[in-house]
N, C-alpha and C positions, 0 to 999 in steps of 0.2 A: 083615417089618420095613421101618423107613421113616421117611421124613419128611414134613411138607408143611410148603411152599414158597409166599409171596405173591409172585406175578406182577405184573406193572406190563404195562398195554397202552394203548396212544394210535390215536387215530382221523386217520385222515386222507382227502383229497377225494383222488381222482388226477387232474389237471391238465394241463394243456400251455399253450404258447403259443410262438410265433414266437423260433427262435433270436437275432434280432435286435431283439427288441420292448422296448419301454421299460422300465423297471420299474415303470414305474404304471400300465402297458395291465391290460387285465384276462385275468385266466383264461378258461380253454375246457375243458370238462370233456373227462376222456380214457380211452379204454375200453379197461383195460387187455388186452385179449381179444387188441389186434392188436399188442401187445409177446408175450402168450404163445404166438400163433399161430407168432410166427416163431424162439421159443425152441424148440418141438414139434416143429420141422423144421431143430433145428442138432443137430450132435453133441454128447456130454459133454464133447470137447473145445473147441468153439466155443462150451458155456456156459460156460467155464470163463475169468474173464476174469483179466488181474493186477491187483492192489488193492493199491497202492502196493511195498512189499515182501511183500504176501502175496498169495493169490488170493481170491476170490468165485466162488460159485455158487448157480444155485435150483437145491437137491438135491431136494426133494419138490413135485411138485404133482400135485393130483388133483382135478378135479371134481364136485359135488355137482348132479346134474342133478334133483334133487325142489327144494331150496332154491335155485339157481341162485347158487352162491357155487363160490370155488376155496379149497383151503387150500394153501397157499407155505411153502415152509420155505430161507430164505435162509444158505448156509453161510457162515459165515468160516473159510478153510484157511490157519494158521498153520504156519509148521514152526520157530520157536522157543520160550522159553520151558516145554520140554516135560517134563510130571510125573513124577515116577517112580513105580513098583509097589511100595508098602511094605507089610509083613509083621511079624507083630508078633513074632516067634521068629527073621523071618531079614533081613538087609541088604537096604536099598531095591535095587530094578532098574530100571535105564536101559530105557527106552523106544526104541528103535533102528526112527526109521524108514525105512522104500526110498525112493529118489527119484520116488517119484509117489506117494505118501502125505504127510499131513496130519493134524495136528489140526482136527476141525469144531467148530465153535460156531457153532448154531443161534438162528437169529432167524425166530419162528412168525408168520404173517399168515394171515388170514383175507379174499378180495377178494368184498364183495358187486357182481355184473357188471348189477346193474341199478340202482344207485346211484352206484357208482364209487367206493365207500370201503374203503377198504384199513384194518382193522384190526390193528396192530403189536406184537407181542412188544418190550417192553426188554429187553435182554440188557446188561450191560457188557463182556463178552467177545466177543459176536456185532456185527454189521453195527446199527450205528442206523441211522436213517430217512434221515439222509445221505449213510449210505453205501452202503444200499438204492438211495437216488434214485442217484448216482451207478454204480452196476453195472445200473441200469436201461437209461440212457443210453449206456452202453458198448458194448450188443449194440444200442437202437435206430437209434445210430447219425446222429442227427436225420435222420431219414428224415421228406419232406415239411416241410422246414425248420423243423420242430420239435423241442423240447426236451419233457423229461416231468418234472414236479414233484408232490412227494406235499405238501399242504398243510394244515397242524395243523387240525382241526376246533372252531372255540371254540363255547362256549354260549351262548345267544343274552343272558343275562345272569347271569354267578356269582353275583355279589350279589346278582341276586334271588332267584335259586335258591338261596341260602344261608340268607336269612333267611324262608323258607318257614315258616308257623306247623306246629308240631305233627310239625320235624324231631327226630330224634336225635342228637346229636354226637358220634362216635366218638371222633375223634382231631385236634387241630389244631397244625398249626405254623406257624411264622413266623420271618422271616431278616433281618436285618437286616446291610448291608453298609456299611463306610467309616464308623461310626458315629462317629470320632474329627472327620468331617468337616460333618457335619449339626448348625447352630444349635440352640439352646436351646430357641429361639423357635418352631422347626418341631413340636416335641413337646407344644405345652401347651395345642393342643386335643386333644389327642387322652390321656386319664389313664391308659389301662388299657396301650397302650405307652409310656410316659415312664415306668411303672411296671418294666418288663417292663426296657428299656436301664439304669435308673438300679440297680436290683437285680446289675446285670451291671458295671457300671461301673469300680470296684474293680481288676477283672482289668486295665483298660487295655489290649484288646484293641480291634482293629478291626472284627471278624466276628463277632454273635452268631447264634444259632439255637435257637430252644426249640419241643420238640415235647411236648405233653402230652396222654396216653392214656390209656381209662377202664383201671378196676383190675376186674378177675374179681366183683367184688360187685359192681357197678354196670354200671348199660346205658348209661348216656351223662354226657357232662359236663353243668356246668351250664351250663345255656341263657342264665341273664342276661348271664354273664360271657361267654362265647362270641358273643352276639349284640352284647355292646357293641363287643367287638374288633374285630368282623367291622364296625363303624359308624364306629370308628375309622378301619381302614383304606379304605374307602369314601370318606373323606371331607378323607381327607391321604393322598394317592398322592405317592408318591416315599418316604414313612418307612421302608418294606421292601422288600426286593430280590424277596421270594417269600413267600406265605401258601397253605397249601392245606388244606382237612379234609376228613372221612371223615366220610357223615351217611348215616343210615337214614330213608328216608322211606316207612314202613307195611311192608307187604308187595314192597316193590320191592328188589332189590340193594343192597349194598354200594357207595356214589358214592362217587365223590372227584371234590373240585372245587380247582381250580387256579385261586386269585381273582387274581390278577396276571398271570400267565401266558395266563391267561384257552384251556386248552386241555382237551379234554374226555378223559378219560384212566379205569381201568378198574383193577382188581386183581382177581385171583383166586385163590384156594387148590388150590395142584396137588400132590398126592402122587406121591414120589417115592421107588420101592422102592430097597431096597438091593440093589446090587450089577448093578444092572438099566439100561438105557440107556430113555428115558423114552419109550413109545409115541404117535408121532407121531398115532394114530388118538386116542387118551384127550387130549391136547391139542386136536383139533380140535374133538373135542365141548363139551370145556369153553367153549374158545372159541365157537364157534356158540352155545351156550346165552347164554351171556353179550351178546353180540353182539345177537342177536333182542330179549333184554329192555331190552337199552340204545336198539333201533336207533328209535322215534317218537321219542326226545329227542335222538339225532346229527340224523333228518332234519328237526327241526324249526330246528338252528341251523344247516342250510344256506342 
């Protein structure tokens, strides 16, 4: 018994530059090898850092010496918030934990060490990529008066890659923010969103979002409507605050493209048994699988 679960993963470069350097100096790639070297030579308690009122830690890593990748598994160790043990015949039970116990909430990466891309689990419970970079820096320490930065990986162009002949269009959304504050005038080249706001209107709200997905009989949306939108927003940037869709292109994985955001990003279906804490081994593989088939289209929008 079980479930399966869509993952969200984002790509990112590993970086550095000069704790002092401008913010318009440019990157230096950075290899994450000599941050893990000096993890692999501290105690569990020296990885153990504080993270505002909670701690951090990289509880899992382990090297892949055929593929030349590591797989990282970053903790967040909470102690509030904390669930109980319910029972469907008896009263929930408090969770009572010792003072050097935690809740973990895992956040999975996958580092390729001959590219320097760090692959990232989303979590909303776990460490995002902010809070990764920042427990990075905590142990490096700006050693060598550097800083380390994990940097979103974009595509070398969404929109073109969107409107690829002979895609599939799984699912598309779009967001539109402040809409009580955007002219008339702004919406009327563009039909297929003035359509989209004006149908929503009514509400006198300020935040729309509409996501629309195919139905169990159908493999994909329709392409004309889908490609006009995707032409729309192309071509009146500032209408939405966020657009992204889910497209099949032949034999290749499941994409998602993030047209404004413009970041190259990954989802996965992971089964998760009951009653079972999820095998950090069956995640890495997935991962890595994933990884390899996306990895000529990450290294080609480096």
């Amino acid at each position: 018994m079980g479930k399966t679960r869509i993952v969200r993963f984002d790509y990112f470069l590993v970086a550095c530059r000069d704790v002092n350097s401008d913010p318009n100096d440019i990157d230096g790639r950075f290899d994450l090898n000599e941050w893990l070297s000096i993890v692999l030579n501290q105690s569990p308690e020296n990885v153990t850092q504080d993270y505002y009122e909670e701690k951090a830690k990289l509880e899992t890593y382990r090297h892949n010496n055929v593929e030349n990748y590591w797989f990282l598994s970053f903790s967040r160790l909470r102690t509030t918030n904390i669930p109980k043990i319910g029972s469907a015949d008896k009263a929930p039970r408090e969770i009572d934990l010792d003072d050097d116990e935690f809740i973990a909430e895992d956040a999975n990466a996958i580092y390729d060490e001959r590219h320097n891309i760090l692959m990232l689990q989303r979590n909303v419970h776990s460490l995002g990529s902010q809070g990764i970079t920042k427990y990075i820096n905590m142990i490096w320490d700006n050693r060598e008066g550097k800083a380390i930065h994990l940097r979103p990986i974009k595509p070398r162009d969404a929109f073109v890659r969107a409107k690829k002949k002979g895609l599939v269009y799984r699912k598309f959304t779009v967001r539109f923010a402040d809409c009580n504050t955007k002219g008339e005038h702004l919406f009327r080249g563009s039909k297929r969103l003035k359509q989209i706001v004006d149908a929503f209107s009514d509400f006198e709200g300020v935040n729309i979002e509409v996501s629309v997905s195919m139905g169990h009989s159908k493999e994909g949306l329709n392409n004309d409507t889908v490609a006009e939108t995707i032409y729309d927003l192309e071509k009146n940037p500032g209408l939405a605050s966020s657009a992204g869709i889910k497209i099949k292109d032949g034999k290749e994985p499941v994409e998602i493209l993030d047209l404004l955001d413009d970041k190259i990003s990954d989802s996965i279906p992971i089964f998760y048994e009951t009653r079972r804490t999820l095998s950090s081994e069956y995640v890495e593989n997935l991962m890595y699988e994933q990884y390899r088939a996306k990895r000529a289209i990450i290294l080609d929008s480096l």
